[in-house]
DRENKE-38352 format. One record per residue: residue in one letter; x, y, z of N, C-alpha, C in turn. Coordinates in steps of 0.1 Angstrom, whole numbers, padded with zeros to 4 digits. Layout:
! residues N
  resn    n.u    n.v    n.w   ca.u   ca.v   ca.w    c.u    c.v    c.w
     A      X      Y      Z      X      Y      Z      X      Y      Z
...
END
This chain:
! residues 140
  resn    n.u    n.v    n.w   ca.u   ca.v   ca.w    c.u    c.v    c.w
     X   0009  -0012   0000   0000   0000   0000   0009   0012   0000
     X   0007   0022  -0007   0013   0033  -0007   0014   0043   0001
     X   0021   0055   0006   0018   0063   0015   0002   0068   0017
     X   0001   0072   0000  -0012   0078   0000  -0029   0071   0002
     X  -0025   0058  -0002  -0034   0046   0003  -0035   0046   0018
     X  -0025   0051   0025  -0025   0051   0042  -0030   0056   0046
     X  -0025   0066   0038  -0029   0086   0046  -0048   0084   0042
     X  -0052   0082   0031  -0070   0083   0031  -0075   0067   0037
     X  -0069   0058   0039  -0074   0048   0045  -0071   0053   0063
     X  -0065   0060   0065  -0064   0068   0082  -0048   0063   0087
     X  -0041   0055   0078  -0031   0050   0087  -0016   0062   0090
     X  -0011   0062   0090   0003   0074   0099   0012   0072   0076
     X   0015   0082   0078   0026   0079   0064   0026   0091   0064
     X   0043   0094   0059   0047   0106   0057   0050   0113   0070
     X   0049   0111   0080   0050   0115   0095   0036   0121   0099
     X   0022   0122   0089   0014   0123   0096   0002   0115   0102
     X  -0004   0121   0108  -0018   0102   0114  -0028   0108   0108
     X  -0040   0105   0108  -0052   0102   0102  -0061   0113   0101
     X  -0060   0115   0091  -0071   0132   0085  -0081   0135   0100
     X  -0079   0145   0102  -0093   0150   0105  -0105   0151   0099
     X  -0115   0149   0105  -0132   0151   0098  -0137   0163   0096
     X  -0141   0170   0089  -0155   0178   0090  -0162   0182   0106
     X  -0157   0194   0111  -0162   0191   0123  -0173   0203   0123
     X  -0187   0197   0129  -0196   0206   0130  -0200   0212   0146
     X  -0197   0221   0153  -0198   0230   0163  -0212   0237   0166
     X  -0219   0235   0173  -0230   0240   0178  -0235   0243   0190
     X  -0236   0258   0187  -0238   0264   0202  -0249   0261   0206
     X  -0254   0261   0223  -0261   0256   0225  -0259   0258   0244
     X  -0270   0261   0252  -0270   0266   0266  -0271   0279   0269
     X  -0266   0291   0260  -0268   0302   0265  -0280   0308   0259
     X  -0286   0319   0245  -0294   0318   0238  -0293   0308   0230
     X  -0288   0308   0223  -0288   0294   0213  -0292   0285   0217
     X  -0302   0277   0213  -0305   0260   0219  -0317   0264   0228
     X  -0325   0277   0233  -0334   0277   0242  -0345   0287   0236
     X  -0357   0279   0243  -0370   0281   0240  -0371   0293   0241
     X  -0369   0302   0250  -0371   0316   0254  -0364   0324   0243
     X  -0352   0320   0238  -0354   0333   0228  -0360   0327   0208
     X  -0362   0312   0213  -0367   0309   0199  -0374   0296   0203
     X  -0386   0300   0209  -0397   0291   0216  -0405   0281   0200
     X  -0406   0280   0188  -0410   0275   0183  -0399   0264   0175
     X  -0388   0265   0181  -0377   0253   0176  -0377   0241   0186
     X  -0374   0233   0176  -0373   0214   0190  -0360   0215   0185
     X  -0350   0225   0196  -0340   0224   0194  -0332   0210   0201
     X  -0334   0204   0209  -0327   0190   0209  -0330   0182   0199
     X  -0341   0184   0188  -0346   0175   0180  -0335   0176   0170
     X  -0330   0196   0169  -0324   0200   0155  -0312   0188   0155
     X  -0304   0195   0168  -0294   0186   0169  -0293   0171   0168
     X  -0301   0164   0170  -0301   0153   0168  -0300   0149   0149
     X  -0310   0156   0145  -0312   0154   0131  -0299   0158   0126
     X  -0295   0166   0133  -0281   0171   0124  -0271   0158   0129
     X  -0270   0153   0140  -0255   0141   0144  -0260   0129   0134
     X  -0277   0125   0132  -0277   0115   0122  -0274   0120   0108
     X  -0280   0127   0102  -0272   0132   0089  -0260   0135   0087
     X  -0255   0143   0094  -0241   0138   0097  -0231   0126   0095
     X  -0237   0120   0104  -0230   0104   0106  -0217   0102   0104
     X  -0211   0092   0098  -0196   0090   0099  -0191   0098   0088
     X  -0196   0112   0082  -0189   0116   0076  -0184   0130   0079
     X  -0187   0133   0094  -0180   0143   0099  -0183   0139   0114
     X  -0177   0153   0125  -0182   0153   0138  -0190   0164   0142
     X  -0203   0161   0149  -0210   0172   0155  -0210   0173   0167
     X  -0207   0182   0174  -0204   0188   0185  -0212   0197   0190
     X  -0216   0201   0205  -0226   0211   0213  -0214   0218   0219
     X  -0212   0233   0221  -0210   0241   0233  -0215   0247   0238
     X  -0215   0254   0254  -0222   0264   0260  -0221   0278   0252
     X  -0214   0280   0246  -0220   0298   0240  -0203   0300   0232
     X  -0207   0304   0221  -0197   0308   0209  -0197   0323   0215
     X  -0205   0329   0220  -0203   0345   0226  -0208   0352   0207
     X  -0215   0349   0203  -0225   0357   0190  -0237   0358   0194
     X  -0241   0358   0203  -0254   0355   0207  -0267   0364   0198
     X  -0262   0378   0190  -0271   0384   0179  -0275   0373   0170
     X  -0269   0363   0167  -0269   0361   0155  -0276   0341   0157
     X  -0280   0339   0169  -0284   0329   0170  -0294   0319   0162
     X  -0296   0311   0160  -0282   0297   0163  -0272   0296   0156
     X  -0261   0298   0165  -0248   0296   0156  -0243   0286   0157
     X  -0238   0278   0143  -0234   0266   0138  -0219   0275   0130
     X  -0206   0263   0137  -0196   0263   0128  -0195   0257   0124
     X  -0189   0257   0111  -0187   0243   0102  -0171   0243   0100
     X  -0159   0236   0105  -0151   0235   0105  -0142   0231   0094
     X  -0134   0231   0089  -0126   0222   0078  -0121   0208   0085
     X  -0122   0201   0073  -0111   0187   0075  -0095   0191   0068
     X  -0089   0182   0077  -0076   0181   0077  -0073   0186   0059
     X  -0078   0176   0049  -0078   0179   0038  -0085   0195   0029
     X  -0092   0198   0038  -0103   0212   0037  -0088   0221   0035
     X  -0088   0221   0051  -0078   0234   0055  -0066   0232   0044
     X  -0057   0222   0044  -0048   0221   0033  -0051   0226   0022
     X  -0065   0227   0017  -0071   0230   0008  -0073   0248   0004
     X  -0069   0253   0018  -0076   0269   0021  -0089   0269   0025
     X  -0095   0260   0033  -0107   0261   0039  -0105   0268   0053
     X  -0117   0272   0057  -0113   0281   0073  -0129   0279   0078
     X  -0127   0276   0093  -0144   0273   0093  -0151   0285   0090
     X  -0162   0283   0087  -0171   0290   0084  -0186   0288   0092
     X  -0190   0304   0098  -0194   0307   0111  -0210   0310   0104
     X  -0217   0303   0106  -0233   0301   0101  -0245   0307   0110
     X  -0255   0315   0110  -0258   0322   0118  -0275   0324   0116
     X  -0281   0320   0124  -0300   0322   0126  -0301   0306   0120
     X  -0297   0293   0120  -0297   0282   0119  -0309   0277   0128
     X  -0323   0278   0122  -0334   0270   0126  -0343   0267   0123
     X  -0342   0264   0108  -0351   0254   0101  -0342   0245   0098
     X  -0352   0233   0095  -0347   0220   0094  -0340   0220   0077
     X  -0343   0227   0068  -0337   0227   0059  -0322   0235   0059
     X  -0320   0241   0068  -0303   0243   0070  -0298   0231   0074
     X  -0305   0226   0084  -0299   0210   0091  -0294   0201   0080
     X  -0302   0199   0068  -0300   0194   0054  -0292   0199   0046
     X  -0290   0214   0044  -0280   0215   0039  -0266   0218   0047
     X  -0267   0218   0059  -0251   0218   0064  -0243   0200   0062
     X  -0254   0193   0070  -0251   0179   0062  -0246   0174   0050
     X  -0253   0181   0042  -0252   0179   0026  -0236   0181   0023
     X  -0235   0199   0031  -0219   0201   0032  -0209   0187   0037
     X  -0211   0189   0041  -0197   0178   0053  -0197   0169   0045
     X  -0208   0163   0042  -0208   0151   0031  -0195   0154   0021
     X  -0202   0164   0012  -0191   0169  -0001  -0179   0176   0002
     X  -0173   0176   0017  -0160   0176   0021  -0160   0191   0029
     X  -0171   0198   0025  -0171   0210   0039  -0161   0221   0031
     X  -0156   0231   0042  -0151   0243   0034  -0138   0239   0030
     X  -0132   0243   0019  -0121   0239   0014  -0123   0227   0003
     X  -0129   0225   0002  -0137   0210  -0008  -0146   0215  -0014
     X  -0157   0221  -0013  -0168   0222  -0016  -0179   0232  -0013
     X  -0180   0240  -0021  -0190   0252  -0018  -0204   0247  -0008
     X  -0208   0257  -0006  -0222   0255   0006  -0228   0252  -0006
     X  -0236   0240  -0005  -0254   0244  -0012  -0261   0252  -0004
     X  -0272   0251  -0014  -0287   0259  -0012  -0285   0274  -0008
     X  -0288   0276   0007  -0289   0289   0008  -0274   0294   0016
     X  -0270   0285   0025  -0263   0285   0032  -0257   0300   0031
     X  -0247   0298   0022  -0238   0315   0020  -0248   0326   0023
     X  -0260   0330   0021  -0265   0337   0029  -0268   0336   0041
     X  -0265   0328   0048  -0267   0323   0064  -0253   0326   0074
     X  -0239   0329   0064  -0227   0329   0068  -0225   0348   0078
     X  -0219   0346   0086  -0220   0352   0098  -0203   0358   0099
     X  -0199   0373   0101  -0185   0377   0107  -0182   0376   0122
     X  -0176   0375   0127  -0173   0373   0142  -0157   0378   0139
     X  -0154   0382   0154  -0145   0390   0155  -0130   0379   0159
     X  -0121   0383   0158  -0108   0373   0155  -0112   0365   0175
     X  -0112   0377   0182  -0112   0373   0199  -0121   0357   0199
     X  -0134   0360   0193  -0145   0351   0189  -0139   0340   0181
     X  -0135   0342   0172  -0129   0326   0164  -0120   0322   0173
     X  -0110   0324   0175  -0103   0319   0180  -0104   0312   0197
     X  -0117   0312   0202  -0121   0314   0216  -0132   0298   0209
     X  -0131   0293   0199  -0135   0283   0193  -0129   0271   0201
     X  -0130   0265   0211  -0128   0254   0217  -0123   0240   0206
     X  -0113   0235   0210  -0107   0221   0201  -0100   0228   0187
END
């Protein structure tokens, strides 16, 4: 097997180990994720529907508060190992609460997420600025 057959099958070659995934970030505990400031979302449902769509082709993740709280629910969509190499940078998604964004951020990760593959649908209009303190205050 060749380096490169290692490196996408996950094994170590070249001195490095096994790609990172698509990682999806979703705030959740402060406004984001609660009934009081967006009483007609089944926001444990969203999430859920997003970790099965999802599935093994990226990782979805909850935190207590990304500190955007204007712009709620905020979903990051991270790069994979291969993304970023690519010039991918996550990308900070913002008022995330219909089920049809859940579909298309899925859709994303699928097709390799930023650095691979443009957003479908509406997404790009859903994309959000936050300030460097803020990105970088991105946990993992």
């Amino acid at each position: 097997m060749s380096r490169r057959e290692r490196e996408r099958a996950g094994g170590k070659g070249g001195g490095r180990g096994p790609a990172s995934p698509v990682t999806v970030t979703v705030c959740r505990g402060c406004c984001c994720g609660t009934r009081e400031k967006h009483p007609g979302v089944d926001h444990a449902g969203q999430y859920e529907r997003l970790r099965t769509a999802v599935g093994d082709a990226g990782r979805v993740r909850a935190v207590k508060c990304l500190d955007t709280c204007a712009h709620s629910n905020v979903v990051v969509v991270g790069p994979s190992s291969e993304g970023r190499a690519a010039g991918g940078r996550p990308v900070w998604l913002g008022w995330v609460l219909a089920d049809d964004m859940i579909e298309e951020i899925a859709a994303w990760v699928h097709a390799g997420g930023p650095g691979l593959a443009d957003p479908p649908g509406m997404l790009d209009l859903q994309q959000i600025s936050v300030s460097r303190r803020v990105s970088e205050g991105l946990p993992g």
